[in-house]
BAKOL-392481 format. One record per atom (N, C-alpha, C): residue number from 1; residue in one letter; atom name; x, y, z. Coordinates in steps of 0.1 Angstrom, whole numbers, plus 2048, in hexadecimal, padded with zeros to 3 digits. Example, Ala and Ser with C-alpha at 12.3 -4.5 7.8 and 13.67 -1.06 7.14 Angstrom:
2
SITE  num  residu  atome    u    v    w
SITE    1       A      N  884  7C7  84E
SITE    1       A     CA  87B  7D3  84E
SITE    1       A      C  884  7DF  84E
SITE    2       S      N  880  7EA  847
SITE    2       S     CA  889  7F5  847
SITE    2       S      C  881  800  84F
END
This chain:
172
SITE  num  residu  atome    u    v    w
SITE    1       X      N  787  7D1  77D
SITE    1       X     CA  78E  7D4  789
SITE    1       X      C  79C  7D9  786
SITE    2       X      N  79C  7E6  78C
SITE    2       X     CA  7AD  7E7  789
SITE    2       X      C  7B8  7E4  78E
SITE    3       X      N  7C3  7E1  786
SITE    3       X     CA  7CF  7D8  78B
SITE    3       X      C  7DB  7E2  78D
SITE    4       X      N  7E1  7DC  795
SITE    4       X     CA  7F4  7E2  799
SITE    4       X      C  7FB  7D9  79A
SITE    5       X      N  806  7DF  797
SITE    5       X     CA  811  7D3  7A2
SITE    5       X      C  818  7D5  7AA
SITE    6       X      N  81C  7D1  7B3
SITE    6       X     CA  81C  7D7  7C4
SITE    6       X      C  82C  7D5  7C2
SITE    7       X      N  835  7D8  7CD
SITE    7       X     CA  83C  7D8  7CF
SITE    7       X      C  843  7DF  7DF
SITE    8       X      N  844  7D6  7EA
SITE    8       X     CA  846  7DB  7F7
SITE    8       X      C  850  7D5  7FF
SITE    9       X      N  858  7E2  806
SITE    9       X     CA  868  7DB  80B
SITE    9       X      C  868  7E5  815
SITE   10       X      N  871  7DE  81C
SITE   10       X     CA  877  7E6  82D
SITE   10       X      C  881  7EE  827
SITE   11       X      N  883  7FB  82D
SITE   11       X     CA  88B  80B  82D
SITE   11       X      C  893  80A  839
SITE   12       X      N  89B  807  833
SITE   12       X     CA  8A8  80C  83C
SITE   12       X      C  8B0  818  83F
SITE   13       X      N  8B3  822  832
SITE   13       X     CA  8B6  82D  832
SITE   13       X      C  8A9  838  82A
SITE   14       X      N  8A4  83C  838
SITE   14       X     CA  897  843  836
SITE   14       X      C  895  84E  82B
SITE   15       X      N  8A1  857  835
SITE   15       X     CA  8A4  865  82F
SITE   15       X      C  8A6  862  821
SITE   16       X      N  8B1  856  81D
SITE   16       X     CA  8B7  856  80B
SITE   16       X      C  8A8  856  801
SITE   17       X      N  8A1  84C  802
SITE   17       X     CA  896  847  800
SITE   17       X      C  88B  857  7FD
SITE   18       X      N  889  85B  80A
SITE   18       X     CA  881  868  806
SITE   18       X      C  889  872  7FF
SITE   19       X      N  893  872  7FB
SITE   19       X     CA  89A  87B  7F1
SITE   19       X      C  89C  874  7E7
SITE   20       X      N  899  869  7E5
SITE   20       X     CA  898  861  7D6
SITE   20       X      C  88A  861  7CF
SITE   21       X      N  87E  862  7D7
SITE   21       X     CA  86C  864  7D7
SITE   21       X      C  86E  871  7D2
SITE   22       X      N  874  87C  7DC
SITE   22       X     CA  874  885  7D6
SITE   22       X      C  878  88D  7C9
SITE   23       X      N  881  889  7C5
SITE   23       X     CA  88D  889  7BC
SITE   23       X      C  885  887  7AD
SITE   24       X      N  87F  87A  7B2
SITE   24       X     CA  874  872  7A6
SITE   24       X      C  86B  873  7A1
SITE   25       X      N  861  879  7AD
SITE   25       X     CA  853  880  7A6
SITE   25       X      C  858  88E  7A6
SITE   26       X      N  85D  896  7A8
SITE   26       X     CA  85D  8A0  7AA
SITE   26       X      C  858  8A9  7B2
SITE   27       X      N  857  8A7  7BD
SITE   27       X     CA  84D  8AB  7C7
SITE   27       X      C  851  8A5  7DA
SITE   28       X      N  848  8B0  7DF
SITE   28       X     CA  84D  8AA  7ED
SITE   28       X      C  845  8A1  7F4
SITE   29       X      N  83A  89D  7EC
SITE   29       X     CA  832  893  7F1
SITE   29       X      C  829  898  7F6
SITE   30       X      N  81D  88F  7FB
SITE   30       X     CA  810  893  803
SITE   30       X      C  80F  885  810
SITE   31       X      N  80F  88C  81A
SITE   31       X     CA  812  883  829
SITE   31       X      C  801  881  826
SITE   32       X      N  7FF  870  82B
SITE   32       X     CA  7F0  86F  82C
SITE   32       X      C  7F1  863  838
SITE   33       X      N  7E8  869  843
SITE   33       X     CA  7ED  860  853
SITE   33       X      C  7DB  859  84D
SITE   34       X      N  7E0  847  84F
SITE   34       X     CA  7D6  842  84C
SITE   34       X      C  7D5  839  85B
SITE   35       X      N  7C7  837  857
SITE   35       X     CA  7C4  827  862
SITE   35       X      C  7BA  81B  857
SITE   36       X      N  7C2  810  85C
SITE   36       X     CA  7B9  808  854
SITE   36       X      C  7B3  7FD  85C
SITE   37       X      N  7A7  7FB  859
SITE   37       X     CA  7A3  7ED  862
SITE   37       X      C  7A0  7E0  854
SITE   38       X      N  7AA  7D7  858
SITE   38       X     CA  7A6  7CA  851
SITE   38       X      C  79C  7C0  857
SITE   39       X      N  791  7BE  851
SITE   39       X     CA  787  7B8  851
SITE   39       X      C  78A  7A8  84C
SITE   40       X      N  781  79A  856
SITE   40       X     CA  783  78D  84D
SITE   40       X      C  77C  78B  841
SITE   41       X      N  781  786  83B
SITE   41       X     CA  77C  787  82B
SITE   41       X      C  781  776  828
SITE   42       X      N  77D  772  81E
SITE   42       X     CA  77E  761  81C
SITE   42       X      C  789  762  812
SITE   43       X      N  78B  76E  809
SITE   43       X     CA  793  76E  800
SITE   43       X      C  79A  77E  7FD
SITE   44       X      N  7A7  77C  7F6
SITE   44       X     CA  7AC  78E  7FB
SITE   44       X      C  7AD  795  801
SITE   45       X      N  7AF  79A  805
SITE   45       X     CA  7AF  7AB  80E
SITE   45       X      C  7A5  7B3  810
SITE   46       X      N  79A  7B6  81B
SITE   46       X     CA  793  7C3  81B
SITE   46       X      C  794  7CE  828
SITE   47       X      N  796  7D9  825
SITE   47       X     CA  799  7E4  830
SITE   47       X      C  795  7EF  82D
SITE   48       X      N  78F  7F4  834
SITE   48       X     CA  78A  804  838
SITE   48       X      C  794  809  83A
SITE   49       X      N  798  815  835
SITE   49       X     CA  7A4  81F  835
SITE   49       X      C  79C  82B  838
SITE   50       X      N  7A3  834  846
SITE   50       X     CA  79D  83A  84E
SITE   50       X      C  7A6  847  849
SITE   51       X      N  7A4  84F  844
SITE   51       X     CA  7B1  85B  83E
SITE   51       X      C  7AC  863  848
SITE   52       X      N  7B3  863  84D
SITE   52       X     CA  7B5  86F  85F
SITE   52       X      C  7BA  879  85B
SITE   53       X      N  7BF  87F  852
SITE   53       X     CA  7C5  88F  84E
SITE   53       X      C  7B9  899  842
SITE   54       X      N  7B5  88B  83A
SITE   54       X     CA  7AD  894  82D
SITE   54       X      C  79D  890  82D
SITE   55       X      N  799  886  839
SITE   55       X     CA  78F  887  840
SITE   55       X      C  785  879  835
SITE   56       X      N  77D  873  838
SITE   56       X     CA  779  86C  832
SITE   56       X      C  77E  85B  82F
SITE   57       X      N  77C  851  82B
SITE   57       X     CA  784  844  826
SITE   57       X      C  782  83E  815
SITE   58       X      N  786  834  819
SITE   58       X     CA  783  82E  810
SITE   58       X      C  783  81D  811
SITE   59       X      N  779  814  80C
SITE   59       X     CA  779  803  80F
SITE   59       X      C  780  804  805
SITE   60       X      N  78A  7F9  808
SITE   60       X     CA  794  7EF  7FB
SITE   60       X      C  795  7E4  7FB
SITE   61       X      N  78E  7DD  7ED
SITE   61       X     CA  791  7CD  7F1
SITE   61       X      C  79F  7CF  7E7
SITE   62       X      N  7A5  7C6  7E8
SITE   62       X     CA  7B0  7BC  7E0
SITE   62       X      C  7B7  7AF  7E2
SITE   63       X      N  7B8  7AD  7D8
SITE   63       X     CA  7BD  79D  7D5
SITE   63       X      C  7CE  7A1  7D6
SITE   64       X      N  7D5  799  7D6
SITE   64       X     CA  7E5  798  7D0
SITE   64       X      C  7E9  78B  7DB
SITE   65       X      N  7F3  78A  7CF
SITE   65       X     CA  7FE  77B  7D5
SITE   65       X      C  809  77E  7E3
SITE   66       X      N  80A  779  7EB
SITE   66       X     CA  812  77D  7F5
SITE   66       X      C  820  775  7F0
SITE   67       X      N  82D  780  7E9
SITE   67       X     CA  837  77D  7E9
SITE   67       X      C  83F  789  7E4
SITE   68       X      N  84E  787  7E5
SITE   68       X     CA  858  790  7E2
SITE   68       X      C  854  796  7D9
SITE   69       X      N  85C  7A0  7D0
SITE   69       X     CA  85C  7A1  7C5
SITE   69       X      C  84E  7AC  7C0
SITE   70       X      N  84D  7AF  7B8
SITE   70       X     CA  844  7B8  7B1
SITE   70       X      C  838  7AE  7AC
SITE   71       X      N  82E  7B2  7AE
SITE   71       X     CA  820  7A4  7B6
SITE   71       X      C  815  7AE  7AA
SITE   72       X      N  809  7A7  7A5
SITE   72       X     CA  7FF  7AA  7A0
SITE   72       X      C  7F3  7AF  7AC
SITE   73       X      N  7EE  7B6  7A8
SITE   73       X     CA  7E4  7BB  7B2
SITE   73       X      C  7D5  7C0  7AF
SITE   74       X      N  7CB  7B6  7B1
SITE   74       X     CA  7BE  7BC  7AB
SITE   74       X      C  7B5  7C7  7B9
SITE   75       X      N  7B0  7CE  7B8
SITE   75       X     CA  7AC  7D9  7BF
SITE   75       X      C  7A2  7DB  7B7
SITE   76       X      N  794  7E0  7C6
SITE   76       X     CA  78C  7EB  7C2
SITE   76       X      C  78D  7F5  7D0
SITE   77       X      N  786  803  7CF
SITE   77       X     CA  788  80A  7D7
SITE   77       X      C  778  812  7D8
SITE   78       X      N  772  813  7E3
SITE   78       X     CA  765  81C  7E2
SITE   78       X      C  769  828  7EB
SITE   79       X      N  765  831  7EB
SITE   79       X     CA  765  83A  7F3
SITE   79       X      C  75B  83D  7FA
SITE   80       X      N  75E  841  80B
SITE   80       X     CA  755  842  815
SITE   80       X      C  756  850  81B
SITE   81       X      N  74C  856  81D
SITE   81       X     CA  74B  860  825
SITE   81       X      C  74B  861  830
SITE   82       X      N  749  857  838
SITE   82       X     CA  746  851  848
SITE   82       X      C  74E  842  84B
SITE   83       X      N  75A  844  84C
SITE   83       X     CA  760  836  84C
SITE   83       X      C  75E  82F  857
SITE   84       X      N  75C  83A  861
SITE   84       X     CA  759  834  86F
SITE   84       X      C  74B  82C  873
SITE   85       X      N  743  830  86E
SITE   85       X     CA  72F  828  866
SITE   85       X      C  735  81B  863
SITE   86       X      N  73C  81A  859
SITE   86       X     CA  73F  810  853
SITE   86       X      C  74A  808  858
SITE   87       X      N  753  80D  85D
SITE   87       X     CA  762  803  864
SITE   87       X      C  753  7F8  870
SITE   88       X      N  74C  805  879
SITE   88       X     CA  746  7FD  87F
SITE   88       X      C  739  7F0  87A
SITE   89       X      N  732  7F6  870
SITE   89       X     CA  72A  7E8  868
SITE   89       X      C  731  7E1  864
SITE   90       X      N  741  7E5  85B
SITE   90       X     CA  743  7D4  85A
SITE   90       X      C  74C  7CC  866
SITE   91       X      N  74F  7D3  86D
SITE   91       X     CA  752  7CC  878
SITE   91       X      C  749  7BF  87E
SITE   92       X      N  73D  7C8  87F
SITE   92       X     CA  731  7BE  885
SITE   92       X      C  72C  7B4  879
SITE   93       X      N  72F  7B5  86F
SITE   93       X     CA  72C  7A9  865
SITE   93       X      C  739  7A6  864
SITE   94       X      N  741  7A7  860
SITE   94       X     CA  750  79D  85F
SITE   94       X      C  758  79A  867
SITE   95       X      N  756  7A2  874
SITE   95       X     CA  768  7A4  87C
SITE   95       X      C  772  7A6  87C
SITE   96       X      N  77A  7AC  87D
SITE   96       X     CA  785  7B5  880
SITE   96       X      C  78F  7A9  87D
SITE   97       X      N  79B  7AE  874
SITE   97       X     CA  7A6  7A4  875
SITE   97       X      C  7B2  7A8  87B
SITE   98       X      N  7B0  7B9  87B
SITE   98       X     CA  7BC  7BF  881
SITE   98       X      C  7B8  7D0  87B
SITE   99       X      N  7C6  7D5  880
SITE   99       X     CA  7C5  7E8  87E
SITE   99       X      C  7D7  7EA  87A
SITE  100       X      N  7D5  7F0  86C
SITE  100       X     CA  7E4  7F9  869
SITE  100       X      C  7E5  806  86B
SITE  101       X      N  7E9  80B  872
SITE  101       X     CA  7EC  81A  877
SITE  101       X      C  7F6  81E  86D
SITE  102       X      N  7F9  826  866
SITE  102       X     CA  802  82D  85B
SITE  102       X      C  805  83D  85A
SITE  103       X      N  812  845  85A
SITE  103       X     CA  816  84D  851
SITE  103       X      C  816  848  844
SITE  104       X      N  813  853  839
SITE  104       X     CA  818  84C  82F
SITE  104       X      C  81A  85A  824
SITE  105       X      N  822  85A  821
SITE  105       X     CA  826  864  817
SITE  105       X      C  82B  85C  808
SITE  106       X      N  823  864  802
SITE  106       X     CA  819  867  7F1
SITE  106       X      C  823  86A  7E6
SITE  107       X      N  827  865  7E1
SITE  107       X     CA  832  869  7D7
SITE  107       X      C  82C  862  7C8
SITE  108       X      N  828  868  7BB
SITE  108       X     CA  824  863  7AF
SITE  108       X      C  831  866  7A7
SITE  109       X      N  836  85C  7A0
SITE  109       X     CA  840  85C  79F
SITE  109       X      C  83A  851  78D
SITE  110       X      N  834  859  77F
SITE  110       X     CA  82E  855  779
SITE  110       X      C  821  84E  77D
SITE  111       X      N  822  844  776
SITE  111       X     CA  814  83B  779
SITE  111       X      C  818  832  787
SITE  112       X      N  821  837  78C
SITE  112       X     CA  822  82E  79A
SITE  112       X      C  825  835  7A6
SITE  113       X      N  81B  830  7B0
SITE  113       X     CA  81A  833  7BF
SITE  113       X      C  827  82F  7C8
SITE  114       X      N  82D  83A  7CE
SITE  114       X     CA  836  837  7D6
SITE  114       X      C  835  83C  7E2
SITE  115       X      N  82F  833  7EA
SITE  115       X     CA  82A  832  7F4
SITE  115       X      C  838  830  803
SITE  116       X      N  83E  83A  808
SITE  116       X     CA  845  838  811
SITE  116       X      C  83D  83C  820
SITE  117       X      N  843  82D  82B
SITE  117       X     CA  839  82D  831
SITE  117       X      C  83C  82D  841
SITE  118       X      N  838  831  84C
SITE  118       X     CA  83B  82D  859
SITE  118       X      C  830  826  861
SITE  119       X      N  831  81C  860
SITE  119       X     CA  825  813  864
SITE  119       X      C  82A  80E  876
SITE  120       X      N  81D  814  87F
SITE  120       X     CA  81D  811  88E
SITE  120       X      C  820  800  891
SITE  121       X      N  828  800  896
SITE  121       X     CA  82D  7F2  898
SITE  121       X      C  835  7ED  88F
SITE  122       X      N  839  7EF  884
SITE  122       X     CA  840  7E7  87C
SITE  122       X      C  850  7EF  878
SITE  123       X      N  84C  7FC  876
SITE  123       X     CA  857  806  870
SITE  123       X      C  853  809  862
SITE  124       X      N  861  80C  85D
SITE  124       X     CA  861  812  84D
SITE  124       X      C  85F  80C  843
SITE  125       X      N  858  80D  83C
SITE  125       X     CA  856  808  82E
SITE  125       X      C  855  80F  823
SITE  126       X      N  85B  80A  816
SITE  126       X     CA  852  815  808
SITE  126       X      C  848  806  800
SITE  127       X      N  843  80A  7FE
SITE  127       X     CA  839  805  7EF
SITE  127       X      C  837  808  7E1
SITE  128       X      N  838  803  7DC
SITE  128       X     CA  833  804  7CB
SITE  128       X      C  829  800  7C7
SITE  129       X      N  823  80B  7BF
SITE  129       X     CA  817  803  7B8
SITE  129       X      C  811  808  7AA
SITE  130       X      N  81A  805  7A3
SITE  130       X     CA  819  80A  795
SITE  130       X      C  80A  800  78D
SITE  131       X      N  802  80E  78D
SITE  131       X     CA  7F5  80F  78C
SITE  131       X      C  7F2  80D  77B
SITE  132       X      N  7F0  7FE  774
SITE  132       X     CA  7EF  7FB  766
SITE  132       X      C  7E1  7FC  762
SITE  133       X      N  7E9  807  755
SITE  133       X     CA  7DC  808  74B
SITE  133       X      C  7D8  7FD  746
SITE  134       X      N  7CA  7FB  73F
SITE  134       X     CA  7C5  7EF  73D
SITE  134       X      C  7D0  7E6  730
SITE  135       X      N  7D3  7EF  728
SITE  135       X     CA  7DA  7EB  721
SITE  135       X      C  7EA  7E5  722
SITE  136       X      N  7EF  7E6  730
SITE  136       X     CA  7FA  7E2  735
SITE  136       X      C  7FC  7D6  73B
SITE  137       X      N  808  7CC  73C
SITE  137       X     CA  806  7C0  73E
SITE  137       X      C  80E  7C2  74D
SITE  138       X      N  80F  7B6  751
SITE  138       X     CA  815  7B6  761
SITE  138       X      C  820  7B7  760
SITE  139       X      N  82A  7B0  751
SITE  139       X     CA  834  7B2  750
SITE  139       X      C  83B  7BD  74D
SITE  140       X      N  837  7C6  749
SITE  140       X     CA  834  7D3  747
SITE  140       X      C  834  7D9  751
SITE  141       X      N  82B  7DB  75F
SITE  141       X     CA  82A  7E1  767
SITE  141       X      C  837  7DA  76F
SITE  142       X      N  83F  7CE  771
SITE  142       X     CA  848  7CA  779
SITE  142       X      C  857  7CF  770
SITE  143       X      N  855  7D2  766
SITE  143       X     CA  860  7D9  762
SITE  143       X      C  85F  7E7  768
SITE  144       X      N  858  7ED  768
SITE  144       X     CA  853  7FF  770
SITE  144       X      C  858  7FB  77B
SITE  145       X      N  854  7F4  784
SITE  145       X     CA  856  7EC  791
SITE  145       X      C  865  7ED  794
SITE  146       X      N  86C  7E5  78B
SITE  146       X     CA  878  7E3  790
SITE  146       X      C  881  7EF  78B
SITE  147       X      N  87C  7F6  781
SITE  147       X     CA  883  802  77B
SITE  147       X      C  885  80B  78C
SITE  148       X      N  876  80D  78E
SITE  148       X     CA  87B  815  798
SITE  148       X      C  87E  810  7A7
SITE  149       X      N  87D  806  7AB
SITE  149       X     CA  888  7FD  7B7
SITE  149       X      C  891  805  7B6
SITE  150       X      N  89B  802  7A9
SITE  150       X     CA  8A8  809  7A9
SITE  150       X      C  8A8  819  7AB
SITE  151       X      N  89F  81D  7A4
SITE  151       X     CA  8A1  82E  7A4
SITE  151       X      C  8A1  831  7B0
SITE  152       X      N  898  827  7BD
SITE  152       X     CA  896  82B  7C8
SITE  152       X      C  89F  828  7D2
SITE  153       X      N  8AA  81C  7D1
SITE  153       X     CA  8B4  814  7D7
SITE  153       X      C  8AA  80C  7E0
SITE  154       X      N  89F  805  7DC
SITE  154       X     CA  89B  7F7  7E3
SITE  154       X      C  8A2  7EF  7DE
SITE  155       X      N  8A5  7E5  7EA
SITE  155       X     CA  8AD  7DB  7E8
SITE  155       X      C  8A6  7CC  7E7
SITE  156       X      N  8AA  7C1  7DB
SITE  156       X     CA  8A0  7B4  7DB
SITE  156       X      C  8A1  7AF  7EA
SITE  157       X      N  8A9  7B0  7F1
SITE  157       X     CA  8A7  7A7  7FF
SITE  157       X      C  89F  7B1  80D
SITE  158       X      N  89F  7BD  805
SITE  158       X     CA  897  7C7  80F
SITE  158       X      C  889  7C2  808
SITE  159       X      N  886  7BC  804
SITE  159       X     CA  876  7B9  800
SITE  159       X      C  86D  7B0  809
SITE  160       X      N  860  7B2  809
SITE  160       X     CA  857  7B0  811
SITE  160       X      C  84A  7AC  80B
SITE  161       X      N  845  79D  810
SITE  161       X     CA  83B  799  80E
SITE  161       X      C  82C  79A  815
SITE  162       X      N  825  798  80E
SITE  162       X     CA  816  79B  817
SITE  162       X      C  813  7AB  81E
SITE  163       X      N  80A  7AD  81F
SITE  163       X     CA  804  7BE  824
SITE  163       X      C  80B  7BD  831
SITE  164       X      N  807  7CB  837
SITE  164       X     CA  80E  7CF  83E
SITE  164       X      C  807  7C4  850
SITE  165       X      N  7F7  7C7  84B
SITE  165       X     CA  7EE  7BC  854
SITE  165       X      C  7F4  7AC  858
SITE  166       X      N  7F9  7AC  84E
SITE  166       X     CA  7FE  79E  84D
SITE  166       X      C  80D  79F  854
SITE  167       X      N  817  7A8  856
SITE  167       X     CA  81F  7A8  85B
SITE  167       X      C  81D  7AB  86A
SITE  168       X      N  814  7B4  86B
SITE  168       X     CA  810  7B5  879
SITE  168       X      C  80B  7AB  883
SITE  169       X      N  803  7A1  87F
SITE  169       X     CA  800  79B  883
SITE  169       X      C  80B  78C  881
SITE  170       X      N  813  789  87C
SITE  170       X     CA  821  783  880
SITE  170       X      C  829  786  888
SITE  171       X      N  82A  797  88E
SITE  171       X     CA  831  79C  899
SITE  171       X      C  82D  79A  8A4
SITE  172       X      N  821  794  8A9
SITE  172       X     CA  817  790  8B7
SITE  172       X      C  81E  785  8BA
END
């Protein structure tokens, strides 16, 4: 299973932020408007990601620890041709746990995903997710992690625990 280590915080100064992404990967990014439906599951994370711009999805399970800081993360990802077939069969075998609505602009920035985000209901966020070769350890990936925090001006008290599902449903 392939692992990351995550890293996710509240954006305060938007604009700075996307001219630091920018700046970093070299590039102006790729905007990708998602929908996700989280499914009950007994353990981890599972969601249908509905990509409404480049057409098609993808199911994702993953595991990770819910806390500050730059987090281990096991993932798999399948790709779907018909998300909507499937958002609705596993609905009818699992049930619905909730829906994340997302802008999200695409920044690679080396081996790490810099995910800056506008999520419906909640506001701004960026993410990290420096995506470890097998050969790389977690410690390793949370050095990359925090390397680029700075490069990007996240701040440790702008950090954020648990997915975005999980904050949503604390805002009810």
């Amino acid at each position: 299973m392939p692992k990351n280590v995550e890293v996710k915080a509240a954006v305060h100064d938007w604009d700075q932020l996307i001219e630091n992404a920018k700046r970093l990967s070299k590039s102006e990014g790729i905007l990708i408007m998602q929908e996700d439906t989280f499914f009950n599951v007994s353990k981890g994370r599972l969601k249908l990601r509905h990509l409404k711009n480049g057409g098609g999805g993808q199911l994702i399970f993953y595991n990770r620890a819910d806390m500050e800081g730059p987090k281990l993360s096991d993932y798999s990802i399948y790709p779907t041709g018909n998300p909507v077939e499937l958002t609705n069969l596993l609905s009818d075998a699992l049930g619905v746990k909730g829906f994340v609505k997302k802008e999200r602009w695409l920044y690679m920035v080396e081996q790490t995903r810099v995910h800056v985000d506008m999520v419906e209901g909640l506001g701004r966020f960026v993410e990290l997710e420096v995506v470890l070769t097998e050969d790389q350890s977690l410690e390793e990936g949370e050095a990359i992690a925090q390397k680029l925090m700075g490069e990007l001006g996240i701040k440790k008290e702008d950090l954020v625990t648990g997915a975005y599902m999980d904050l949503i449903l604390l805002s009810k």
